[in-house]
C-alpha positions as CSV (number, residue, x, y, z in Angstrom):
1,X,-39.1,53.2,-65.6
2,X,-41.5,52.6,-68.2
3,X,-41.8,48.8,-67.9
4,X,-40.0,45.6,-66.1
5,X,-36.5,44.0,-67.9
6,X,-35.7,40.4,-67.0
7,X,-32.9,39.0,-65.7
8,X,-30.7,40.1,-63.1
9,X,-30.2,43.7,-62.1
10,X,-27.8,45.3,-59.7
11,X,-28.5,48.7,-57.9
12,X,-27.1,50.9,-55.4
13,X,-23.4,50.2,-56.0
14,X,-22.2,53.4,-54.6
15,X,-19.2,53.6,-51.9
16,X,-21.4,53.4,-48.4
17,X,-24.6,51.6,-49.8
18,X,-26.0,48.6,-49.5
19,X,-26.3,46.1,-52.7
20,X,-29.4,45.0,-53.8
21,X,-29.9,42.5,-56.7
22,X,-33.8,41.7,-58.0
23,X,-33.7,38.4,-60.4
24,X,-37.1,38.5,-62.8
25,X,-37.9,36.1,-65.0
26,X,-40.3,37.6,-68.0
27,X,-41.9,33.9,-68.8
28,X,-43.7,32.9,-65.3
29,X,-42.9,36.6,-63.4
30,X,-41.3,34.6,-60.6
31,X,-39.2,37.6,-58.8
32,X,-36.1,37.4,-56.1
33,X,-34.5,40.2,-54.2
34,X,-31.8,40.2,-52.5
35,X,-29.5,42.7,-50.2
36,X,-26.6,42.8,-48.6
37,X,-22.6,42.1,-49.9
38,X,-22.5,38.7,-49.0
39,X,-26.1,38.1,-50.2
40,X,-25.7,39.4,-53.6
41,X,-22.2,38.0,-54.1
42,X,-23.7,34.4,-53.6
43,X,-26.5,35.1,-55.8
44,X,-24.4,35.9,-58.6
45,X,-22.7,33.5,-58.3
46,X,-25.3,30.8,-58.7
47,X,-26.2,31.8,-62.0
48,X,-30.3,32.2,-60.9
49,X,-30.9,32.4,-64.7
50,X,-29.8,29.1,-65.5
51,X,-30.8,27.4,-62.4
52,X,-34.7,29.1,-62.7
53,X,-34.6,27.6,-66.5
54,X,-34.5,24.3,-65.0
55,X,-37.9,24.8,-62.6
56,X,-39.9,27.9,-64.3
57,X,-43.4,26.6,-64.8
58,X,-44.0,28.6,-68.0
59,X,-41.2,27.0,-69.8
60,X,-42.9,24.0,-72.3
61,X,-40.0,21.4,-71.7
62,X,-40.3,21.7,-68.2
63,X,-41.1,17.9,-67.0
């Protein structure tokens, strides 16, 4: 891999593997990992991208 991607990417999906999500946000670098069905399911499902909008230190609207 040549260089990081932000947002949320899934890996090792494969039958008999364990999930793993990383969440990277490009603006203040703030990273997240996270393994594990029930782990990743529940991260999804949050929507880390919207809620990290709300507190990322690099955004200029930020309070």
């Amino acid at each position: 891999m040549s260089g990081w991607l932000g947002g949320i990417h899934v890996h090792r999906m494969q039958q008999g593997q364990v999930p793993v999500v990383d969440f990277l946000c490009t603006s203040c670098w703030h990273h997240r990992r996270v393994t594990g069905h029930r782990a990743v399911t529940d991260l999804v499902a949050s929507d880390p991208i919207t809620q990290h909008k709300t507190v990322c230190p690099a955004r200029e609207d930020h309070p």
